[in-house]
C-alpha positions in Angstrom: 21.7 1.1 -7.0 19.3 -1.2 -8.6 19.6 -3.2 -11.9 16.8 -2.0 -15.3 15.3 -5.8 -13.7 14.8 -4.7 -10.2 13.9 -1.6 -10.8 11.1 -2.8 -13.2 10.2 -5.1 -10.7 9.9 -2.2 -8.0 8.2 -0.1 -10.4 5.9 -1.5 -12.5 2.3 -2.2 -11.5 0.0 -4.0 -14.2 -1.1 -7.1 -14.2 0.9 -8.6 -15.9 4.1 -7.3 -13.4 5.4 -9.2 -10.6 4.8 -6.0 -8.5 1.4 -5.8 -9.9 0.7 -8.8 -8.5 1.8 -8.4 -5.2 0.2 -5.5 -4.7 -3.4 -7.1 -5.8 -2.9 -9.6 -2.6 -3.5 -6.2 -0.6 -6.4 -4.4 -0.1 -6.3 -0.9 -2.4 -7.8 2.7 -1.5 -9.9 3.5 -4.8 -11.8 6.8 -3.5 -12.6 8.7 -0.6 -15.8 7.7 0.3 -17.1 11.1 0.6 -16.7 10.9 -3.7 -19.8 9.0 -3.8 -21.9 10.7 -1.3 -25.2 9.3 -1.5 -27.1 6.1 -2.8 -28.2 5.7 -6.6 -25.8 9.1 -6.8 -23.2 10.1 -9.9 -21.4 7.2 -11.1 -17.1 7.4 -10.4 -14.5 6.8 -12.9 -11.5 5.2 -11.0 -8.4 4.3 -12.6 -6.0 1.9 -10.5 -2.9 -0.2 -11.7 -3.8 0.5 -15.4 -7.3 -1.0 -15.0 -10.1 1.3 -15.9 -13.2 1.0 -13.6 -16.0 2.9 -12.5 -17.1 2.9 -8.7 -21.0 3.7 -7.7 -23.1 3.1 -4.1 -26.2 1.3 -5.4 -30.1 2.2 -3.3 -29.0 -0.2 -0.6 -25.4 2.0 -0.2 -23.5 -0.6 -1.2 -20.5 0.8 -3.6 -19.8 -1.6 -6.4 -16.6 -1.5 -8.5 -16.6 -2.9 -12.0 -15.0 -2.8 -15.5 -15.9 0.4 -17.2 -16.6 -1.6 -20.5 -19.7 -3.1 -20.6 -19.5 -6.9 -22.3 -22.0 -6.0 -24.6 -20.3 -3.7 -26.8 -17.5 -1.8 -24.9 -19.8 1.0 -24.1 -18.5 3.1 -20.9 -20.5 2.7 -18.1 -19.4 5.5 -16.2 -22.5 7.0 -18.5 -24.6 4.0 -16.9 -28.0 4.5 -14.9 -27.5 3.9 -11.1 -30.9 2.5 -10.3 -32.2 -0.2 -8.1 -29.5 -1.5 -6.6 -27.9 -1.9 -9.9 -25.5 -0.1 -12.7 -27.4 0.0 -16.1 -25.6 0.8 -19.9 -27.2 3.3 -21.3 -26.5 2.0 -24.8 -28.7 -1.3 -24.6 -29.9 -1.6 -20.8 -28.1 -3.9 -19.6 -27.6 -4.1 -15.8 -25.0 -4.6 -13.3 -25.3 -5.2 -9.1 -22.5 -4.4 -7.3 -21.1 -8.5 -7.8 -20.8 -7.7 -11.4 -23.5 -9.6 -12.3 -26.2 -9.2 -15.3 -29.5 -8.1 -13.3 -31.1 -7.3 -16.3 -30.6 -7.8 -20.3 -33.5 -6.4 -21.6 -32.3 -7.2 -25.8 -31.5 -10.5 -25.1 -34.8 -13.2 -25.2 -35.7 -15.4 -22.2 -34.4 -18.5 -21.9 -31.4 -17.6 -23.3 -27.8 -18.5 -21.4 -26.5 -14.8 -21.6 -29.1 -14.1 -18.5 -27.4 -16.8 -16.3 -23.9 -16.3 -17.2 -23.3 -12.5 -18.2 -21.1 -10.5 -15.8 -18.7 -7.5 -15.8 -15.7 -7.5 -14.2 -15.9 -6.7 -10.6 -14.0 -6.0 -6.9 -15.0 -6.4 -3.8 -15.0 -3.1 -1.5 -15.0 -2.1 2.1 -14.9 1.3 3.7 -12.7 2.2 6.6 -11.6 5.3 7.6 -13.6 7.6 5.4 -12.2 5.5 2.7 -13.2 3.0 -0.1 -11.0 0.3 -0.5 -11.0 -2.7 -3.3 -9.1 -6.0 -3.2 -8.2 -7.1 -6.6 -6.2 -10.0 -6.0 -7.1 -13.9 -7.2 -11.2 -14.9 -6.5 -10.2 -16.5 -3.0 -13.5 -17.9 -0.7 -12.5 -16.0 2.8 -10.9 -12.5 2.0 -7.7 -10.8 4.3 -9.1 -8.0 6.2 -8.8 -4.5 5.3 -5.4 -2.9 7.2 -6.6 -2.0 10.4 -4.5 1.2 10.2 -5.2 3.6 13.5 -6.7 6.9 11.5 -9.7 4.4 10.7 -10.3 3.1 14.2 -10.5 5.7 16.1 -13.5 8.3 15.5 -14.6 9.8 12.7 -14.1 13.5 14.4 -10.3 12.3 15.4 -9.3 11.8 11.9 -9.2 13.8 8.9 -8.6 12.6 5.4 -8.0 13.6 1.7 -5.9 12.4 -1.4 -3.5 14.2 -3.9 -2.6 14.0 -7.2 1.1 12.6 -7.9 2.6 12.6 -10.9 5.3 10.3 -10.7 6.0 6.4 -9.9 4.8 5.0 -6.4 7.9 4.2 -5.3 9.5 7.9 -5.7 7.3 9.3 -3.5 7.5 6.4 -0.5 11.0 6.3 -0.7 11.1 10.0 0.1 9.1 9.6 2.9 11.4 6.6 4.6 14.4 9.7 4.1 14.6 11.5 7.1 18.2 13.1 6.2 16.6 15.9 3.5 14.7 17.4 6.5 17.8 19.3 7.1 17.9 20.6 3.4 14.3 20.7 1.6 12.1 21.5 4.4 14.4 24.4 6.0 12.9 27.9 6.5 16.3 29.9 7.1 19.7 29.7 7.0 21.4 27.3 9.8 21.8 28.2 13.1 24.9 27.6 15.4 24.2 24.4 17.7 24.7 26.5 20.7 21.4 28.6 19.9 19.3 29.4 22.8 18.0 25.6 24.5 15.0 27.5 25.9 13.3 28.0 23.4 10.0 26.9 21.9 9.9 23.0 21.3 9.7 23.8 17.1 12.4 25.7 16.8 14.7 23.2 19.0 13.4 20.7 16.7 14.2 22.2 13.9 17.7 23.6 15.0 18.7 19.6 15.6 17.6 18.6 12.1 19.8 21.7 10.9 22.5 21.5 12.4 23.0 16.9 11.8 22.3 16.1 8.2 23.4 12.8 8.8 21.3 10.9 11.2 22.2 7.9 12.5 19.6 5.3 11.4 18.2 2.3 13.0 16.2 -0.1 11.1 14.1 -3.0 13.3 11.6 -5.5 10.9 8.2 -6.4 11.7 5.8 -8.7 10.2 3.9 -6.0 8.3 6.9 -4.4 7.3 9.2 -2.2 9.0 9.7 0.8 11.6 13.0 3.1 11.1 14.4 5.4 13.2 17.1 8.6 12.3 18.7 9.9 15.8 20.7 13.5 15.8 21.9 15.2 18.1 20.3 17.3 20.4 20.9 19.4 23.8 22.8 18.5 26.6 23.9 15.2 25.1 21.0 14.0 24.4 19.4 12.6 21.4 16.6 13.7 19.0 14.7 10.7 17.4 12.4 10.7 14.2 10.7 7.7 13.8 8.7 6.0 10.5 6.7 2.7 10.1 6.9 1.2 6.3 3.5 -1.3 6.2 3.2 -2.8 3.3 2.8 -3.0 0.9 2.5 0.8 0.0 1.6 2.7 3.4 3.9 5.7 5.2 4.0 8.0 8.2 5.4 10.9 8.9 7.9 10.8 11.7 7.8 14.5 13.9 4.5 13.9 16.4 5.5 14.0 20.3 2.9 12.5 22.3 -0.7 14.7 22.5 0.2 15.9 18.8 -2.0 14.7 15.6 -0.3 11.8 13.7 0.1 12.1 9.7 -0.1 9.2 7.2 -0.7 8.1 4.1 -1.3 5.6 1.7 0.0 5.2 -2.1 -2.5 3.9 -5.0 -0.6 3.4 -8.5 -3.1 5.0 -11.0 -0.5 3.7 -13.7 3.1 3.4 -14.1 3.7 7.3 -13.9 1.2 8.7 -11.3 -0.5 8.0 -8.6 -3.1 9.1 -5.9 -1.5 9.9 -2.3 -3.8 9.7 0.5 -3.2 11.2 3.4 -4.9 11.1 6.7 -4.3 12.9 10.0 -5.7 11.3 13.3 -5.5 12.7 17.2 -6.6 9.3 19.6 -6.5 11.5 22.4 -8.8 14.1 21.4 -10.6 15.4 18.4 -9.5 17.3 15.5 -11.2 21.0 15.7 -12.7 23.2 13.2 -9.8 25.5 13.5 -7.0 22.2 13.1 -9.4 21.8 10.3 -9.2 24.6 8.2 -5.2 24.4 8.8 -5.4 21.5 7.4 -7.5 22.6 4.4 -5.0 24.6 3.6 -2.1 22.5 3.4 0.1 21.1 6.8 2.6 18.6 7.3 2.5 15.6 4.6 -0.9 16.8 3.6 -1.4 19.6 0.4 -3.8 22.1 -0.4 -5.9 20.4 -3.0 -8.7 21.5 -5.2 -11.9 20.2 -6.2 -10.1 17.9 -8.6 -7.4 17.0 -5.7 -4.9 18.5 -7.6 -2.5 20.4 -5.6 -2.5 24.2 -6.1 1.1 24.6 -5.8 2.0 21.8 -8.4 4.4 20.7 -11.3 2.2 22.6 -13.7 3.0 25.6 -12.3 6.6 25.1 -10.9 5.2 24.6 -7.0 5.0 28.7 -7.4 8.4 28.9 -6.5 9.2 32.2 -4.9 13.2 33.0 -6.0 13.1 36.1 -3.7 11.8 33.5 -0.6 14.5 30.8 -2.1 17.3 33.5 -1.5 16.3 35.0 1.8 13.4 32.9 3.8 13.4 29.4 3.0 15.8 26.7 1.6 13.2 26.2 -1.5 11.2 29.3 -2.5 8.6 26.4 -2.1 5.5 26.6 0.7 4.5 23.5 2.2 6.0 20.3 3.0 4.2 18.3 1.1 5.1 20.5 -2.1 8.3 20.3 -1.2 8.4 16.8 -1.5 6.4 16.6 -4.6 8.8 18.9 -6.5 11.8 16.5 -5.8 9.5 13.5 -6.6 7.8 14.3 -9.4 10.8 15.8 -11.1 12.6 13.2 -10.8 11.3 11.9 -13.8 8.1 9.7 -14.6 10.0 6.4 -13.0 13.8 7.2 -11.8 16.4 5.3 -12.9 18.0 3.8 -9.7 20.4 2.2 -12.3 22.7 5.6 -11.8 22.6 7.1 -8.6 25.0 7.1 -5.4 23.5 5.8 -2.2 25.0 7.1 0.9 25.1 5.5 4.6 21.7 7.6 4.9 20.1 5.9 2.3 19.4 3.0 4.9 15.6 2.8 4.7 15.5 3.1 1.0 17.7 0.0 0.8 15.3 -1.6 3.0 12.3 -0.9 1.0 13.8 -1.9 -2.2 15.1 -5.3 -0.7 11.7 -6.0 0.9 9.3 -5.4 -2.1 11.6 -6.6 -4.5 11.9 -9.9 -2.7 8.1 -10.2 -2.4 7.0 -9.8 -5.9 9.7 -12.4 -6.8 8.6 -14.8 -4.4 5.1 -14.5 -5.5 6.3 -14.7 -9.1 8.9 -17.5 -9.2 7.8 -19.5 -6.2 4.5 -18.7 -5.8 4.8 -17.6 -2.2 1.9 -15.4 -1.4 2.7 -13.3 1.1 1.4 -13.2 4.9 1.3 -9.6 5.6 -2.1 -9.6 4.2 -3.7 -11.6 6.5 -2.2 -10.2 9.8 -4.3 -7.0 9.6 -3.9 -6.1 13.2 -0.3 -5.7 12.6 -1.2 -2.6 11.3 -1.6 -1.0 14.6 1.6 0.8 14.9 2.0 4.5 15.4 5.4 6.7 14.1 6.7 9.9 16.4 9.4 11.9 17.8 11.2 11.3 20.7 13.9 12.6 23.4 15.9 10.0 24.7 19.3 9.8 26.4 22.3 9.5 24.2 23.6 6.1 23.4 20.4 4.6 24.6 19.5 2.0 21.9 16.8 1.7 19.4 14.3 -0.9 20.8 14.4 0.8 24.2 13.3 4.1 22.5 10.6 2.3 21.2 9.6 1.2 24.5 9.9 4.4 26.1 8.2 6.2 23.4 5.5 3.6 22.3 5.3 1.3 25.0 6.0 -1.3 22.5 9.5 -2.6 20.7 8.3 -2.4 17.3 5.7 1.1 17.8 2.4 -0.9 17.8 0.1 -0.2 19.8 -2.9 -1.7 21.8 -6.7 -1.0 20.8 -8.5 -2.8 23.5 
């Protein structure tokens, strides 16, 4: 368990915070790019780490991200004008590029200082994969690279993306993910089976019969320079062994661990809106092929790590509305009475409380990975903070090439070998040439 300090420090996102300002060294997802559709369209609002903004793609397509107070006179320029390349206040004209820059002050005479020094507030963005991001770390000459994360290099019809609405602390819902060992509780759908169920059948239901039947996998936890790859091994037939394995990039990005080779990856990034929500998005990529209308609409509707979200990206099945748990389900279909994985995990997470106290809990051997994380972004925003370490991770963007997944592998055969045989690679990345 952590100490009220560390798990502050874990928690808390402004920027004033030590996290806060760890997390501003990395780029940030703000929006789906598909939110601002066309140039000189409908302004944004974006909220991110407490700081109120307002997104817009200017005539050129160029999506700006400034301060949703204008300088003026705090008027909200999420009401602004997107004309001519520019953001204008509606409540005295003034105009903003995408820099942050006055373009125009139309009250204020010529010749007068305001016209050469006036600016808002601003971010520089990139879009990859579908996505806008925004790095809001210190005014630096050469930027770090966006994460070069494999949904957004491979094509736009292998990859599939969307956001959710959580309403809880960051950390909550990433340290859920890095727990393999609820699989056998939470995400059941029927009572366990004996271990010496048929071994012939389909490849889902032997998957699921070995997260039944070992709720304590054995985990193996190997470090990388953009964070960390973990792996939970049960057991499986004929003395073998079933592996699930996760990569933790940092400073806030997850996987989910079940896709055999051929199968469409799941992943997602976390974006603290404040201290007690924030956005999840999640993407799902195929390199080897790409995803179909029909893996489309599945997806839609809610599969894997990814919800069913409305316009809003709210999830239908949500805390509002206790996740529409089914009692009658609960007692004879599923563990939960909850549908979907993804709600599943929200119900835990969210309910949890606004920020969990991790001053009172009980850790178990299986809480390996959770340790992990705390240790690693702890230590992070503290060496930023009290030494002024920036951290490297940052500006090694194509150490973001690493891919999660299952795997079969003979019993006793160790971690980094799995790797290999699975990935090709001792620490799951992979190659992109």
């Amino acid at each position: 368990m952590l100490t009220q300090e560390e798990n502050d420090i874990l928690t808390l996102t402004g920027s004033d915070q030590p996290m806060g300002q760890y997390f501003r060294r990395y780029w940030q997802p703000v929006a789906l790019s598909r939110e601002l559709p066309e140039s000189d369209g409908e302004p944004l609002r974006v909220t991110i780490m407490c700081e109120k903004l307002v997104a817009f793609r200017d005539t050129e397509g160029k999506v700006g991200l400034l301060d949703r107070r204008c300088p003026h006179r705090g008027a909200d320029l999420f009401f602004g004008r997107n004309e001519e390349c520019g953001l204008r206040c509606v409540y005295h004209g003034w105009k903003f590029g995408v820099d942050g820059k006055a373009m125009d002050l139309p009250n204020v005479p010529p010749g007068v200082r305001h016209h050469d020094t006036v600016r808002v507030r601003s971010y520089p963005t990139r879009e990859f994969g579908d996505m806008i991001w925004a790095y809001m770390g210190p005014v630096i000459e050469k930027l770090p690279d966006v994460p070069q994360l494999e949904f957004g290099l491979v094509p736009p019809s292998h990859r599939y993306t969307t956001k959710k609405l959580q309403e809880c602390n960051w950390a909550q819902t990433m340290e859920g993910d890095l727990d393999t060992s609820h699989f056998s509780f939470l995400h059941m759908p029927a009572p366990k089976v004996e271990s010496n169920e048929n071994p012939d059948a389909p490849a889902d239901e032997r998957r699921l019969r070995w997260i039944r039947n070992d709720p304590m996998p054995q985990f193996s936890i190997k470090a990388h320079e953009a964070g960390f790859v973990v792996g939970g091994a049960r057991a499986a037939d004929d003395g073998q062994t079933y592996w699930r394995m996760t990569q933790f990039l940092l400073p806030s990005h997850g996987t989910g661990p079940s896709t055999f080779p051929g199968e469409t990856y799941f992943g997602f990034t976390l974006a603290p809106i404040d201290d007690h929500s924030h956005w999840l998005y999640g993407y799902a990529w195929n390199p080897d092929r790409p995803i179909g209308d029909e893996e489309r609409a599945k997806l839609d509707e809610g599969h894997g790590i990814l919800a069913k979200v409305d316009e809003n990206f709210i999830a239908y099945r949500n805390k509002s509305n206790d996740y529409l748990i089914d009692r009658d389900d609960q007692k004879h279909r599923s563990f939960t009475g909850v549908k979907g994985l993804a709600e599943q995990d929200a119900m835990i997470q969210e309910t949890q409380g606004p920020i969990v106290d991790r001053t009172n809990e009980m850790l178990t051997a299986t809480d390996a990975a959770v340790v992990r994380f705390r240790r690693l972004m702890i230590e992070g925003a503290r060496n930023l903070r009290e030494q002024g370490t920036e951290p490297i991770a940052p500006w090694l963007h194509d150490s973001y090439h690493a891919r999660p997944g299952s795997w079969i592998a003979a019993e006793g055969m160790p971690f980094e070998d799995v790797l290999v045989e699975r990935f090709g690679d001792p620490l799951g990345r992979i190659s992109t040439n």
